[in-house]
C-alpha positions, 0 to 999 in steps of 0.5 A: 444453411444446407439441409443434410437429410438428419434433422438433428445433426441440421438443427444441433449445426444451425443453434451452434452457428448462431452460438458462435455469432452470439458468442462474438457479439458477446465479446465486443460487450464484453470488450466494450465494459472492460473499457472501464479497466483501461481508464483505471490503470496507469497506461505504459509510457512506451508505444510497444507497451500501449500496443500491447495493452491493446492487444491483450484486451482484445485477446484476453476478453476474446477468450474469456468470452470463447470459453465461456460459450465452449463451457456452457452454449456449445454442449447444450446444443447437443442436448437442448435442441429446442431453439427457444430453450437454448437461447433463453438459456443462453441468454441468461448465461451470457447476462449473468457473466457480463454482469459479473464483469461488470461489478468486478470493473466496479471493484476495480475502478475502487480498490484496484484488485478484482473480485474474490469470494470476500469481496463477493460476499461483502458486496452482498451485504452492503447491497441489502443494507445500504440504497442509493449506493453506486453497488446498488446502481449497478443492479439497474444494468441488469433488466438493461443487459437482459435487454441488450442479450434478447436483442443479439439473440434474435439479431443472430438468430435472423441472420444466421443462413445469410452466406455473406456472414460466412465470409469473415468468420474465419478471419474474425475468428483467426485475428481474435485467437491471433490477439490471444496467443500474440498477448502471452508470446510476448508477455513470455518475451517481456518477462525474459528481458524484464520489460516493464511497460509490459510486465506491469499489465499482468493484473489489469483484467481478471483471470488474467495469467499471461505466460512465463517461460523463464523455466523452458528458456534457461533448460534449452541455455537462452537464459541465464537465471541467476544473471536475470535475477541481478538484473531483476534486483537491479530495476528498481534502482533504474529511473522511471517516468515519474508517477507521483504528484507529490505534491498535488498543488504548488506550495504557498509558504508564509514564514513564521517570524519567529522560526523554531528549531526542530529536533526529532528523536526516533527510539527505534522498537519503541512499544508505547506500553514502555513509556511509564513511571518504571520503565521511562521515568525521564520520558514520562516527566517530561511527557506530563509537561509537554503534549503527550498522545496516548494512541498514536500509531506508526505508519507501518510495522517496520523501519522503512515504513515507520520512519517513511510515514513519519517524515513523507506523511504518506502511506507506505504504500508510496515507499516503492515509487518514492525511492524509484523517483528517489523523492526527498520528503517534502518537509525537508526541502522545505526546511532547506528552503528556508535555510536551516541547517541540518544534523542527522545521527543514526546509522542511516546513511548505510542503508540503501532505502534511506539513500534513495528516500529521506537522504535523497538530494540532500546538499552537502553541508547536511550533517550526517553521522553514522554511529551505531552506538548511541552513547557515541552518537549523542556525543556527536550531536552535543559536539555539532549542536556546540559548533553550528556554523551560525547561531543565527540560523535555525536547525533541524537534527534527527537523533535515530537511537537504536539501542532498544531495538538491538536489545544492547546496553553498555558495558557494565550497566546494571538494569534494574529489571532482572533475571535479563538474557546475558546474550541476544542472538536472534536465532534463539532469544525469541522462544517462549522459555526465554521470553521472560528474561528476553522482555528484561533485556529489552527493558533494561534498554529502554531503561538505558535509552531513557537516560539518553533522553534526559541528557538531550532535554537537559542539553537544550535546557542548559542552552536555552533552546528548549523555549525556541525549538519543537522536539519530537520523541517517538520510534518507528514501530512497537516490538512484539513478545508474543503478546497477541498468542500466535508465536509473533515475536519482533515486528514485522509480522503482523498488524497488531497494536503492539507492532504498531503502536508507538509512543509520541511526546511533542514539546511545542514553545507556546503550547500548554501539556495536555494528553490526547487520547484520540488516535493520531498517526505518524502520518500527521506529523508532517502536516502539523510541522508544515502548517505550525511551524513553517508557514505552509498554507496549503491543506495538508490534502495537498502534500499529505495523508495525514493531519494536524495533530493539534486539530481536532477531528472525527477521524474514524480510520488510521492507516498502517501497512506498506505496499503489499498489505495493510491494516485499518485501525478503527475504534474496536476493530483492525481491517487487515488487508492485501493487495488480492482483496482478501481481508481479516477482521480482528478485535484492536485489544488482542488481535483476535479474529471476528467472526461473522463481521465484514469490514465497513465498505465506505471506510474501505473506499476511502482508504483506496482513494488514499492509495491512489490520490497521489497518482498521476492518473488519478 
């Protein structure tokens, strides 16, 4: 190093070359931990992808790692000139920010979002409250990267005045910015012409925003918008690579000698408080003689995921990636396996996402009826269940009745509960001046729809079919009237057990009435009819989330929630989580927030695992 006379300005230049080489040699630790986020994440299938990823991991960690010197090192040079001073100061630093790394990879590899303030602070307590945990290991790399920094301290510290090192720290210095503005240049190009192997990178690393430039593209007339929002709307109806293993293991089937029928009835917007002497006095009969579960909670709180989770047993964090793949559940291929004919009634087959999930690959001779009126669509389904091609053969019919869920009677029915709303319109019925005459309408449907009911039991009744087949009676999601007090009406909105929980009535030949009152899920459907009633062998971990209703168990968590959000239900407490980390701990009775209380870091490990099980890099 060339002496210039000033000792001051000599030894600021000499502390902040050696904080430059300290610098890079902290991005290559730092390069070396983030290493953890690469085996977490599902690599791209292209090599323009792969590449990428490279890159930015490079240039991403380069700059977190320069601009942690520029904020912290560099200006301490000028103000702390003490070499001994500085590089303790830097050392502890440098410690503290790749420990931080370090965790973050940890909560990473987990739950697949980065470190926030509640994690932080969760994290924390299950450090002082639990030992031996994988959090607590982590705090053994401390004195280890203390360690590893006094070593690159004096390592750089000695080597500092050797020329032969001034050589390539330009080009070192060069490449790594290079990789930088490399990665945002084209994340900007990707995000353009919506190239996904690049896209889906932008939440691998944390702090991570690569650059968009859709704004300055469409002002100078590179980019049509509204052309690049119809394609974007229309990528996820193109075909991926697959992504799921669904299921994890080849099936091992032993049919049943005796096959059952099975018939499933979804009541759509069915809240499980209706199901009583008043409101449902047929459905409450029948309950009492059959198997009814008095805490069952619908896989989501709506349509899509509630009926996903009743026929996938899967979380609806899966929906996405199924309709992609257009995946059909896995009971239904197995029910046209062993030939049974099929009958779906419901307005179904009009909506997209049903097409590409529970309609998907169905053969022909499914029967598909599309009636939205529910008087009409059971007159069809006695029509077809009177006119099956063979009475040899064993069936499967879901009847979708959506009367409660458009608030609709027929014509001239008089309900018994009044004064009702004489006229639905969303834009206005859900106000609290109405809320009153807004449940009788909805009661006076329910009321409707339970004599729909009567008339499907007594139909099987009157053929004989009750003792030869399973019939399953739930709905999808519960129906909101502003019962948790925060202006929630319908569903959709939040997690609470009014949009979430649901009736379910399971009339099984052979089996005694019984009423449980554990909690079950719509996630245990499947694995109850796969096992029961068709004769799969496999564990239920194998194809599904959930397991067999008529089991008992020591579950201590339900799953709800789609692919943005979630809720975990437990005993007293309702987890709501989103895909950032940050989470709401509120009261199961009436959905009121807990103060002061943290969610239970091993439940929530385990419901990240379910996530994800079902992932090919998993």
């Amino acid at each position: 190093m060339v002496e210039t006379g000033n000792p001051y300005r000599d030894n600021v230049s000499r502390l902040i070359t050696w904080g430059h080489w300290f610098c890079f040699f902290n991005i290559l630790l730092a390069m070396l931990i983030a290493t953890r986020y690469l085996g977490a994440i599902t690599w791209p299938d292209t090599t323009l992808g792969v590449a990428y990823l490279v890159v930015s991991w490079v240039g991403h960690f380069s700059f977190m790692g320069f601009m942690t010197y520029l904020l912290t090192i560099f200006p301490l040079s000028f103000v702390i000139t003490r070499e001994k001073a500085l590089r303790f100061l830097s050392v502890a630093v440098a410690s503290v920010g790749q420990l931080l790394l370090l965790i973050d990879t940890q909560v990473f590899n987990l739950f697949k979002f980065h470190l926030n303030g509640q994690m932080w602070s969760l994290l924390l307590e299950q450090v002082q409250s639990e030992e031996g945990t994988s959090w607590s290991i982590l705090f053994i790399a401390v004195p280890l990267l203390v360690l590893v920094q006094l070593l690159l301290s004096a390592y750089t510290w000695r080597k500092i005045n050797k020329r032969k090192r001034r050589q390539y720290g330009n080009f070192v210095g060069l490449l790594l910015l290079g990789s930088f503005v490399l990665t945002h240049l084209v994340n900007s190009w990707a995000d353009a012409v919506l190239y996904q192997p690049i896209t889906m990178q932008r939440s691998n690393f944390p702090l991570s925003y690569p650059m968009t430039a859709r704004s300055f593209l469409a002002k100078h007339g590179w980019l049509d918008l509204e052309q690049y929002e119809k394609q974007a709307a229309e990528q996820d109806s193109a075909a991926p690579n697959e992504r799921l293993r669904y299921p994890l293991r080849t099936l091992a089937v032993e049919p049943q000698e005796e096959r059952r029928n099975l018939l499933v009835v979804v009541v759509d917007a069915l809240r499980f408080d209706m199901l009583n002497n008043i409101n449902m006095p047929n459905l409450q009969r029948f309950a009492d003689q059959h198997q009814q579960f008095q805490s069952h909670l619908s896989g989501g709180n709506g349509d899509m995921t509630g009926m996903f989770s009743l026929f996938y047993g899967l979380p609806g964090h899966y929906l996405a990636d199924i309709s992609r793949e257009k995946r059909p559940p896995l009971l239904f291929d197995e029910l046209l396996r062993q030939d049974y004919q099929f009958g779906l009634f419901g307005p179904l087959h009009g909506v997209r996402e049903y097409r590409k999930t529970l309609l998907a690959g169905l053969r022909k001779q499914v029967f598909i009826s599309d009636e939205s009126d529910d008087a009409q669509l059971l007159d069809r389904w006695q029509g077809w269940l009177n006119q099956r091609s063979s009475s040899d053969r064993p069936w499967f019919s879901l009847l979708y009745l959506s009367s409660v869920g458009h608030f609709a009677t027929p014509e001239g029915f008089a309900g018994p509960f009044q004064p009702e709303l004489t006229q639905f319109n969303p834009a206005t019925a859900y106000r609290k001046d109405n809320q009153t005459k807004l449940e009788n309408r909805y009661k006076n449907a329910v009321f409707y729809t339970d004599q729909l009911i009567e008339q499907i039991t007594r139909q099987l009744e009157s053929q004989g079919l009750l003792e030869k087949t399973v019939v399953v009676i739930t709905s999808d999601h519960g129906q909101e009237f502003n019962d948790t007090g925060h202006n929630n009406w319908g569903y959709g909105n939040n997690f609470s057990r009014y949009q979430v929980q649901v009736p379910m009535v399971i009339s099984w030949p052979g089996k005694q009435a019984e009423v449980v009152s554990r909690d079950t899920s719509h996630l245990d459907l499947v694995p109850t009819l796969m096992q029961g009633m068709l004769g799969v062998r496999n564990a239920p971990r194998d194809y599904s989330s959930g397991q067999n209703l008529f089991q008992p168990d020591g579950r201590s968590w339900v799953l709800s929630g789609d692919g943005r959000e979630f809720a975990i239900y437990q005993k007293e407490t309702i987890t709501h989580f989103d895909k950032q980390g940050d989470f709401d701990l509120l009261r199961r009775s009436d959905y009121a927030p807990l103060k002061h209380v943290n969610p239970d870091m091993g439940v929530l490990v385990q419901v990240m695992n379910e996530l994800n099980r079902f992932y090919r890099n998993q």
